[in-house]
C-alpha positions in Angstrom: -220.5 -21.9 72.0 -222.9 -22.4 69.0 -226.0 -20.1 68.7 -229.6 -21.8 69.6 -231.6 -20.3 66.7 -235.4 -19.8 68.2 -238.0 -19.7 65.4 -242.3 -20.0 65.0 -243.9 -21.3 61.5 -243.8 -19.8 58.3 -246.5 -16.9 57.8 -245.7 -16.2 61.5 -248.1 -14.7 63.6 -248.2 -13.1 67.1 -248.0 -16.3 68.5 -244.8 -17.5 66.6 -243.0 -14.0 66.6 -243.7 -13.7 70.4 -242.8 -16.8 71.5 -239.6 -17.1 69.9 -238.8 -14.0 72.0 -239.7 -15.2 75.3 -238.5 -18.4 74.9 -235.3 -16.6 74.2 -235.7 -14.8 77.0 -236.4 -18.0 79.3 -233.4 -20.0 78.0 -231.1 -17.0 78.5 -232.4 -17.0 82.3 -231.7 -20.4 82.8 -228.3 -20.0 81.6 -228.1 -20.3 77.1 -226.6 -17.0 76.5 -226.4 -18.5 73.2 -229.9 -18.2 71.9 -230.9 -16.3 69.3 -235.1 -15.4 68.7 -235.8 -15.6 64.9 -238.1 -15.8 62.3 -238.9 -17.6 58.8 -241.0 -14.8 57.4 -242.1 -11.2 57.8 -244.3 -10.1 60.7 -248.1 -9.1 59.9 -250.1 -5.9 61.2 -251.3 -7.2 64.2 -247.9 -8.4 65.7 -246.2 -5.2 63.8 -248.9 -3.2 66.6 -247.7 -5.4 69.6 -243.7 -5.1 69.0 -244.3 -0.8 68.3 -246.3 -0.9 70.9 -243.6 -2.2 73.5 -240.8 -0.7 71.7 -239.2 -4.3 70.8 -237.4 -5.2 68.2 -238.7 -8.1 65.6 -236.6 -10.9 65.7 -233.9 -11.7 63.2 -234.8 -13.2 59.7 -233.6 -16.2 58.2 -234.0 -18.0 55.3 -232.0 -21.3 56.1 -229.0 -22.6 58.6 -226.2 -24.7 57.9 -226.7 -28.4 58.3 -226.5 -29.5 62.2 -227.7 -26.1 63.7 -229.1 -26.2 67.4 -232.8 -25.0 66.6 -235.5 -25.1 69.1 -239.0 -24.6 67.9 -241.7 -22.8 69.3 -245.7 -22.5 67.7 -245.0 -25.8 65.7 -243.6 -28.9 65.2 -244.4 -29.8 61.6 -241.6 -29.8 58.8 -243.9 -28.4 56.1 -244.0 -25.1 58.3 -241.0 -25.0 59.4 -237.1 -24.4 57.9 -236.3 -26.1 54.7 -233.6 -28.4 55.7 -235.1 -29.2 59.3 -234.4 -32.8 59.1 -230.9 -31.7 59.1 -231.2 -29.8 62.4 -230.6 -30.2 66.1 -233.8 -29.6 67.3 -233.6 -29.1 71.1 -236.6 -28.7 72.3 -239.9 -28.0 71.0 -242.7 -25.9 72.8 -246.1 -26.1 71.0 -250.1 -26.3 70.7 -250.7 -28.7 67.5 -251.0 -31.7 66.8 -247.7 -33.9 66.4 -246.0 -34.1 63.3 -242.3 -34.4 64.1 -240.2 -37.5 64.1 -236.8 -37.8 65.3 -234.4 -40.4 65.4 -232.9 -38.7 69.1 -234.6 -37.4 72.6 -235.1 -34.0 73.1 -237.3 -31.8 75.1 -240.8 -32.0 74.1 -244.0 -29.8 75.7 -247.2 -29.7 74.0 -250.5 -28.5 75.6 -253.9 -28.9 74.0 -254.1 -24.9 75.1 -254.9 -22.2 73.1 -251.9 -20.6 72.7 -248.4 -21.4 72.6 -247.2 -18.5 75.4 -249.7 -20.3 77.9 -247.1 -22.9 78.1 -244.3 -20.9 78.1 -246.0 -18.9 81.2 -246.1 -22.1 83.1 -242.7 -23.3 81.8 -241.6 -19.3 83.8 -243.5 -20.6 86.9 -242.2 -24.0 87.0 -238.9 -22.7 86.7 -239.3 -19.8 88.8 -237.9 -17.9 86.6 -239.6 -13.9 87.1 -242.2 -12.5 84.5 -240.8 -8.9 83.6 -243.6 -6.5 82.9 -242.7 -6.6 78.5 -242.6 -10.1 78.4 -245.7 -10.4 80.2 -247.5 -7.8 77.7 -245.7 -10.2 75.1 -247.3 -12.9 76.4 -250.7 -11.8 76.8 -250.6 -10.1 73.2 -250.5 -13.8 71.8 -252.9 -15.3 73.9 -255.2 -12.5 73.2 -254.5 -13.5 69.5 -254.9 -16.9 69.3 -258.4 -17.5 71.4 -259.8 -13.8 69.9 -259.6 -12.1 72.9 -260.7 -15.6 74.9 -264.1 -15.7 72.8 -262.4 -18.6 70.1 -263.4 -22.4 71.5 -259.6 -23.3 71.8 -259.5 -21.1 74.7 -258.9 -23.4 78.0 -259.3 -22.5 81.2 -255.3 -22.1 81.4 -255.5 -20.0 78.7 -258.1 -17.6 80.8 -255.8 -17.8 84.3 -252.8 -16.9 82.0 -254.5 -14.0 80.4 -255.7 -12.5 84.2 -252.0 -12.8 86.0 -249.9 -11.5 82.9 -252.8 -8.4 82.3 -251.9 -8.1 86.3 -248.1 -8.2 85.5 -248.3 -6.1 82.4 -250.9 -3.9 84.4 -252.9 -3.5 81.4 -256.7 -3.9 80.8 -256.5 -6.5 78.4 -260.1 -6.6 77.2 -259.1 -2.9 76.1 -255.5 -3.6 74.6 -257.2 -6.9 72.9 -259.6 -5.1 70.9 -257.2 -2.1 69.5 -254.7 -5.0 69.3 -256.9 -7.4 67.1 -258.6 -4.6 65.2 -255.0 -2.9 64.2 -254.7 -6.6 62.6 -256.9 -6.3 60.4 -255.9 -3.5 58.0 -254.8 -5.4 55.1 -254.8 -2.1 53.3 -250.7 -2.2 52.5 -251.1 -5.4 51.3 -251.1 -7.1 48.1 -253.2 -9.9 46.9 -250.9 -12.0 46.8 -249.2 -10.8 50.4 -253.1 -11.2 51.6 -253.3 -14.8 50.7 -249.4 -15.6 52.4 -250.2 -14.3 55.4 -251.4 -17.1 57.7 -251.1 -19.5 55.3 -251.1 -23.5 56.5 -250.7 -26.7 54.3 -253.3 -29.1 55.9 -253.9 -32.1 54.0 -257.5 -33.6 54.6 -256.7 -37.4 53.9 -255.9 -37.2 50.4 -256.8 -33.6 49.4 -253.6 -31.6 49.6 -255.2 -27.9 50.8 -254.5 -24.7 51.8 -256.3 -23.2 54.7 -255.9 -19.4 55.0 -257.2 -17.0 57.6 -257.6 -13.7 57.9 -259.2 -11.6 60.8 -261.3 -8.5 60.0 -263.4 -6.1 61.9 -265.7 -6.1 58.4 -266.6 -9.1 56.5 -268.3 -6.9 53.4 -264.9 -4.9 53.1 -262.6 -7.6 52.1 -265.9 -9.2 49.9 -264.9 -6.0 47.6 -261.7 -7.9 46.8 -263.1 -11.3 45.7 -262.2 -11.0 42.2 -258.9 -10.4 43.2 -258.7 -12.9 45.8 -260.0 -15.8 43.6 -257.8 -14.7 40.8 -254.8 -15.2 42.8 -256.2 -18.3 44.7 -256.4 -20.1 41.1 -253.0 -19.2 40.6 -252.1 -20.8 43.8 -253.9 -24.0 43.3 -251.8 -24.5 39.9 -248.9 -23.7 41.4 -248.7 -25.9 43.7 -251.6 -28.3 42.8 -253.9 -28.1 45.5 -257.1 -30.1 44.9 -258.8 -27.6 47.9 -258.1 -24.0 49.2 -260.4 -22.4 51.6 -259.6 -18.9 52.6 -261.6 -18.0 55.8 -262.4 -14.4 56.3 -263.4 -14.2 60.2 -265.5 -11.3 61.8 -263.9 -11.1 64.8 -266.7 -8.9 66.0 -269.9 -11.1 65.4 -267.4 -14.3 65.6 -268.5 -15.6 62.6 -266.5 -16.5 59.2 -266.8 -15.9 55.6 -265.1 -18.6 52.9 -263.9 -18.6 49.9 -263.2 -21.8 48.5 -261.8 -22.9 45.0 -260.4 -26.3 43.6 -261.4 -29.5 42.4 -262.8 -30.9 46.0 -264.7 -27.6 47.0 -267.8 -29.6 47.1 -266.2 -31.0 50.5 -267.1 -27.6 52.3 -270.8 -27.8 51.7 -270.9 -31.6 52.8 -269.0 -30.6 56.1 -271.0 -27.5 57.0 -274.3 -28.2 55.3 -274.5 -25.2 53.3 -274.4 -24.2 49.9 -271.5 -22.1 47.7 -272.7 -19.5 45.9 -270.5 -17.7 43.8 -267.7 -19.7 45.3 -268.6 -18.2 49.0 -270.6 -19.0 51.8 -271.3 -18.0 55.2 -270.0 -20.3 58.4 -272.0 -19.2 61.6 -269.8 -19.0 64.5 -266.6 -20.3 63.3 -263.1 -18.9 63.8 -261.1 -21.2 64.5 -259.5 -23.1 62.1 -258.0 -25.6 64.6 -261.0 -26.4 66.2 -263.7 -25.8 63.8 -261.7 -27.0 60.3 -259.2 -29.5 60.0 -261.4 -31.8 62.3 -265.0 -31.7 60.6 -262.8 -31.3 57.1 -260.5 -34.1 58.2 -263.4 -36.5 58.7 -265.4 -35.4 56.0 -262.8 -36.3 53.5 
């Protein structure tokens, strides 16, 4: 039989590099021997932690698949994150979070929650199917929620999202609140990384109406040490916006102590981040109190400011 290729977003993160794991893991228990977890890019700090950490190894990289492939996708549903040639795919089934983006011409398997995580559905998709939670994919599990909602302190978290947390910590048999925070702060070392690895590394397209943007994130435990790098940073943000003619690109630097988030924004339509926030740039930067997530918190007051 044909491999099922499993694979997250581009720029994966915990979420996408976890759940293309344990949804191989879930397929394989309900009988798809054939499926395969990968991933369309390399894996960041944080989620480099979780897979040392439980001795497991990343999943397989790709760069493309032949033409009428058997993909399911996991942590999105949008082409512009996903494989090249998608629209040339199979896609199976889909398990994700966002918004919809995905057209097909065929039925397939399609669960999205408005949770805060991806793995929260899969834990329920485990349950429904009464399929047994092994103590690693559990931990697995957990790491990504823990990700997502910032240790459950990020307003995406749900209540599901909480009850998913508190069984799979019980599974694991970890104290999650203590994992989360050496978890989260191990992802936040960005000092291997070059500028222009920094500004790739969770990396979306998100087009506000008509301004074509770039919303980056990164997590730190210190807002004031990745300020030392602003030069750099809005050196190779330019280069960025005129590579691939952005009108907008906000990179959001979020304390994931004080929940709170640093921007710095370039391009034509910058002025659009004062008008939804009601502050003022200086210097290209400003400070957003109490934001972290960019889900919740920036493609909807961006979207309708536009």
């Amino acid at each position: 039989m044909d491999k099922t290729y499993i694979f997250g977003h581009k720029s994966p993160d915990t979420d996408t590099i976890t759940s293309s794991l344990v949804m191989c893991e879930l397929e394989k228990k309900l009988g798809n021997e054939n499926a395969v977890a990968c991933r369309l890019g390399n894996i960041n700090k944080e989620t480099e932690f979780v897979l040392n950490y439980l001795d497991i190894e990343a999943p397989e990289l790709i760069e493309s698949l032949e033409d009428g492939s058997d993909v399911i996708l996991v942590d999105h549903n949008s082409p512009s994150e996903s494989i090249d040639n998608l629209e040339n795919m199979n896609i199976k089934k889909v398990v994700d979070h966002h918004k919809l983006a995905l057209e097909t011409s065929y039925p397939l398997f399609y669960r999205a929650e408005a949770v805060g995580c991806t793995e929260t559905i899969l834990y329920k998709l485990f349950n429904e199917n009464n399929v047994e939670i092994e103590p690693k994919i559990a931990h697995l599990m957990l790491s990504a929620i823990i990700s997502d909602t910032l240790l459950l302190k990020s307003p995406t978290t749900t209540d599901d999202d909480i009850k998913a947390v508190e069984e799979l910590a019980k599974i694991a048999d970890v104290d999650y609140n203590e994992y989360g925070l050496e978890m989260l702060k191990a992802g936040t070392d960005l000092s291997s990384f070059t500028i222009d690895e920094i500004l790739d590394l969770d990396a979306k397209q998100i087009d506000f109406k008509d301004v074509k943007s770039i919303v980056n994130q990164v997590n730190t435990a210190s807002i004031p040490d990745v300020l030392e790098m602003k030069d750099e940073l809005e050196a190779g943000i330019e280069k960025i916006i005129e590579k691939e003619g952005l009108d907008l690109f906000i990179l959001l630097i979020t304390d994931i102590v004080n929940s709170n988030s640093q921007v710095i924004v370039l391009g034509k339509d910058a002025a659009l981040v004062e008008k939804a926030y009601g502050v003022k740039l200086e210097d290209n930067t400003a400070l957003l109190e109490g934001v972290v997530s960019r889900k919740k918190q920036v493609v909807p007051i961006m979207t309708e400011t536009a």
